[in-house]
Phi, psi and omega in degrees: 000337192273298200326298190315309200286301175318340171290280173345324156258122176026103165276356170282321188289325173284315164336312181272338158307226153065243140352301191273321159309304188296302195315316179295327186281310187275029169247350176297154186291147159271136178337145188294092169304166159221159178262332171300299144004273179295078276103286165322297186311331193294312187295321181302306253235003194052044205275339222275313169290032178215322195267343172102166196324303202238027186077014177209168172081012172236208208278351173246168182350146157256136183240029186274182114063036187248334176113055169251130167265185164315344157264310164340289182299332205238072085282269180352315186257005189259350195215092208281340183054045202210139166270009163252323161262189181257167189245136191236126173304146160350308161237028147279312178204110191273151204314318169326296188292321167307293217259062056334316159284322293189295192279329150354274166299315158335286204295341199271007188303000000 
């Protein structure tokens, strides 16, 4: 019985279901940060030795002032796609913690 209904729809309609999720998903807010926070965290966390003090000026990419949003920045760190950084989990530095770093760099441009 599912095949038949899934068959019956559309496949353009699912494309836009589809489509209208992923959308909904990147327009939500990131949890509210502090930068004084994020600041710590950026330090705790060694983000400061490889991206520099305030997020620029060390040896890897500057991620200050670059036009990363907060889902940009929070894919990158849960999943870095880098054999030099690390990649961090959820109950390593939590969604919190991110756009605390996130509002960090924001404030240091």
């Amino acid at each position: 019985m599912t095949d038949t209904v899934v068959k019956s729809i559309p496949k353009a309609f699912l494309l836009f279901l589809a489509g209208s999720c992923l959308f909904a998903l990147s327009c939500t807010a990131p949890p509210e940060g502090n930068g004084s926070d994020g600041a710590r965290w950026f330090a705790m966390q060694h983000c400061n030795g490889c991206h520099g003090k305030d997020g620029a000026g060390g040896r890897a990419p500057e991620i200050r002032g670059v036009g990363l949003s907060y889902g940009e920045l929070q894919a990158k760190v849960r999943n870095s796609g880098s054999a030099i950084m690390p990649s961090y989990s959820s109950e390593r530095l939590s969604d919190k913690e991110i756009a605390d770093i996130f509002v960090f760099l924001e404030e240091v441009k």
